[in-house]
Each structure stands twice: as structure tokens, then as C-alpha cells.
N, C-alpha and C positions, 0 to 999 in steps of 0.2 A: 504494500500500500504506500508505496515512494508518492511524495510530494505532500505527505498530511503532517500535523504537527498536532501534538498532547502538552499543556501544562498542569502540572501536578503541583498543588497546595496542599503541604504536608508540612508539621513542625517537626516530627521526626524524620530527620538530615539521612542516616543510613536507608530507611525507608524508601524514601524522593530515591537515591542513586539506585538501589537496586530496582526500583520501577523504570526507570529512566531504560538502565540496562536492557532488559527486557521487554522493553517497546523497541530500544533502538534494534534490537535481535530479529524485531518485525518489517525491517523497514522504515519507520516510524520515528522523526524525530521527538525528540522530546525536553522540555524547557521544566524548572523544578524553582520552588520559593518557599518558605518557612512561614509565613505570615499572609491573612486576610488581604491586608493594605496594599502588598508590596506584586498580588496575584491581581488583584485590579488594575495595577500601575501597569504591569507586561500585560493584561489583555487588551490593554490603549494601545500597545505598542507594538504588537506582534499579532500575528492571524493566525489564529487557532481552531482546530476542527475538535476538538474533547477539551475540558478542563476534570479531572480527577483531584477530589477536593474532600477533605480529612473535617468533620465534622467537631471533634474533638480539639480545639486551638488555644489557645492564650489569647486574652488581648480579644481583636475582632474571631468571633468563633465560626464553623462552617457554615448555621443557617445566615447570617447576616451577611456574610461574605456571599453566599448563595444570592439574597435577596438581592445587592447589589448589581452582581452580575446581571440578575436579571431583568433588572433596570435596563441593559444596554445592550444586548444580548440573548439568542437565544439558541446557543449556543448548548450540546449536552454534557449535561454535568453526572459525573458517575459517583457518588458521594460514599464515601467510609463510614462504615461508626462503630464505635465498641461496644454500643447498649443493641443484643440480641430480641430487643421488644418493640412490638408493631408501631408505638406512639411514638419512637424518634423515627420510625421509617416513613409513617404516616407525614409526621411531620416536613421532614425533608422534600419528599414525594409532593406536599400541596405546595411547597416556598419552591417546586420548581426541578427537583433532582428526577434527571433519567432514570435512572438505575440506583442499587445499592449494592454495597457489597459491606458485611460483617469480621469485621475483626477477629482472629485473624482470619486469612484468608491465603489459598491456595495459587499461586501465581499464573497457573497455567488459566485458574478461572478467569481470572483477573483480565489477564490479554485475550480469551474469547469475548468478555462483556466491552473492553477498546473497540473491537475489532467491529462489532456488531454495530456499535453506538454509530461510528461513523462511517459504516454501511449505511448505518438507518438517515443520517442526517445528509452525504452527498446523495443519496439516491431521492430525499423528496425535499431539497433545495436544489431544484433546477432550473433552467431559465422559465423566462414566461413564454407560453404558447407550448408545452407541453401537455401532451395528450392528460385528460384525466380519466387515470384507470390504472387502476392498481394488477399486476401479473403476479400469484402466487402459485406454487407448487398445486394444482388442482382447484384453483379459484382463480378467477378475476372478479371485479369489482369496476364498473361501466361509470363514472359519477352523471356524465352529460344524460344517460339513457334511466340511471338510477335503477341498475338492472345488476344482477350476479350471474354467474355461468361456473356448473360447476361438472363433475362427471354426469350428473343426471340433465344436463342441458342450460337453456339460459330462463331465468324467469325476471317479475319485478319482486318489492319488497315492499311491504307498508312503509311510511315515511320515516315512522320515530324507530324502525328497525333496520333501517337503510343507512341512517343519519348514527345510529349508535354502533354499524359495523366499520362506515367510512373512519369516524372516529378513531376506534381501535385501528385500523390497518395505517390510518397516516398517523399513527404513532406506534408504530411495528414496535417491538422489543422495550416497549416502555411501560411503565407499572403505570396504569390508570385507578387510580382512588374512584368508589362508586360516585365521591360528590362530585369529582371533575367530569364525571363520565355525565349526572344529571344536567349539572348546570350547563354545561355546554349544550350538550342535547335539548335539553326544555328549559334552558333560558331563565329558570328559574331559579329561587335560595331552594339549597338544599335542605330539606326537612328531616333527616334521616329514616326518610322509608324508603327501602330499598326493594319491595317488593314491584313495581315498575321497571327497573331494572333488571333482577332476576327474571322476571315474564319473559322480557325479550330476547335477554341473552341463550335462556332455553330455545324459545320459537326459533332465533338465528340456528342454535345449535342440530335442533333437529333438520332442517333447511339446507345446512351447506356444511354438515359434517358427514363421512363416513361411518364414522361410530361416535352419537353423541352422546353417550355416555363416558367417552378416551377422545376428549375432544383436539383436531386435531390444529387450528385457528385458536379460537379464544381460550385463551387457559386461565382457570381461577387461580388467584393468588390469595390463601387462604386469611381473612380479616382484613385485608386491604383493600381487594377489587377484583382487576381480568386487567390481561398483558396479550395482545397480536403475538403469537407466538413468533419469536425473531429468526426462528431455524427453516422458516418456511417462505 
């Protein structure tokens, strides 16, 4: 993947070089920084396709460093954390984070979720006048026709089940929170009832899975929401 570049906000120094290491093993260059402040300062300064970003900080900490970014930026953020419980993930996930990954953590995982991220992000930052239609492993997804095709042929889709699958596929490999998924969808505050969205994500499942029971597109991510599965 020659020509993409990673900056990694980490306070822990040996951490930063041995990530660095093993991105650059991918092709992949890669830039490293200690502190909130000073990851802001290089993303003015340099262009970056990932920022991998340590939750745990001194000083400015990863969600607020997050929030910033996201001010200017939207760019994917794969976010660290050493607390293995759903409400700093949750957390992370709504201020804005792609992905997570849990402390510690296995390297090899680490360079598929890189790798993915910015699959996912040059493949749906393209110029303008690109077709829209999603090509996946045994689906497409028509937006102009608002139509799916899958091994059992092409059909349409009711609106709010159309609009909740485009959803997940143009954020492929990304953990969607049920409230990001309503309010986007229905425009609405989310209430916490999530039985609307369960309904439909079944209706989809039976619709344009193989076996949806082992589903093979949307995958629940258990107490957070559903992720486009990224392998597909």
C-alpha cells in the first residue's frame, strides 16, 4: 500500500517505534508523537490517510484529542484503550473513532485493522461523479435505482431499510452505535429503543443473507450495535 501515510499518538515512546516498525514492514509510512497537542500540530502539517490514537494520555487525553480532530477532519481514527468495557468503547465510537482495539493487543491484528481502515477510506473518498453502488463479495447495493442484487436476483427495498443498509456498507469495517445508526436514518434524538432497528436489521438479514442466522454483511457487535463486515 506504497504512497499512504499513519500517524500514531501514543505516550508510550517504545510502543509509537515498534508500531511504526511494522507498518513500515507494510509498505506504509509512518509518523509517531507523545502528546494530544503536538498530533494536531503534524495533522496541519502533513496528509494522512489513518491516525492511530492511545486513549489513555497525560495532559490532553485521546477523547478530546479525538474531538478535535474531528473538528477538521475526517479522517479514520483506530483508537486504543486499556479499559476492556463497552462504555469507553461506546464512548470513543460516538466522539468519532473507527475502530478499537484493546490493550494489549496482538500486532498482527493491529496491521489487519491499518490495513482495512484505509481500504475503507480511499475506496469511498473518490472523486465526484462516481458511480453510486456499492460491489461486494455477493451483493451490490444500486443507491440511484435504490435497488440490491444479490444471488437470488435484483429487487427494491422499503426506504428506512435501504437507507439503514446504505448506511452500514458506506461505513464498511466500522463499528456503528445503534444511536448513530437511528439518528442518521430517522433524523431523529435517539430515544433508546432499539426495537426499530433490530426489525430491520432482521428483515435486511433475511433478504440479502445466505444464512441469516451466520450472517454474512451485517454483523452484530454485541452491546454496541452492527459493523458492514470489512472482509467482504
Amino acid at each position: 500500500m506504497a504512497g499512504y501515510k499513519v500517524l500514531i499518538i501514543d505516550d508510550d515512546k517504545e510502543l509509537c517505534m515498534l508500531i511504526r516498525r511494522s507498518i513500515l514492514s507494510e509498505n506504509i509510512e509512518a509518523d509517531y508523537c507523545n502528546t494530544g497537542r503536538e498530533g494536531l500540530a503534524r495533522l496541519k502539517e502533513e496528509e494522512y490517510q489513518l491516525v492511530i490514537l492511545d486513549v489513555m494520555m497525560p495532559g490532553m487525553d485521546g477523547f478530546e484529542t479525538m474531538e478535535r480532530i474531528r473538528e477538521q477532519s475526517s479522517l479514520p481514527i483506530l483508537m486504543f484503550t486499556s479499559k476492556d468495557d463497552n462504555a469507553s468503547k461506546v464512548r470513543g465510537l460516538r466522539a468519532g473513532a473507527d475502530d478499537y482495539l484493546t490493550k494489549p493487543f496482538h500486532m498482527d491484528e493491529l496491521i489487519a485493522r491499518v490495513l482495512s481502515l484505509i481500504r475503507r477510506y480511499t475506496r469511498f473518498n473518490k472523486p465526484e461523479g462516481t458511480p453510486q453502488q456499492f460491489d461486494f463479495d455477493g451483493l451490490s447495493i444500486n443507491l440511484d435505482e435504490r435497488c440490491v442484487s444479490t444471488v437470488n436476483g435484483s429487487f427494491e427495498l422499503p426506504p428506512k431499510e435501504f437507507d439503514v443498509l446504505w448506511f452500514c456498507a458506506e461505513n464498511q469495517g466500522k463499528i456503528l452505535t445503534k444511536q448513530q445508526i437511528y439518528e442518521h436514518v430517522w433524523g431523529e434524538e435517539y430515544v433508546y429503543d432499539d426495537s426499530n432497528i433490530m426489525a430491520i436489521i432482521s428483515r435486511l438479514r433475511k433478504k440479502i443473507e445466505e444464512n441469516p442466522g451466520s450472517p454474512k454483511y451485517i454483523q452484530t457487535i454485541k452491546g454496541i450495535g452492527y459493523r458492514f463486515n470489512k472482509e467482504v
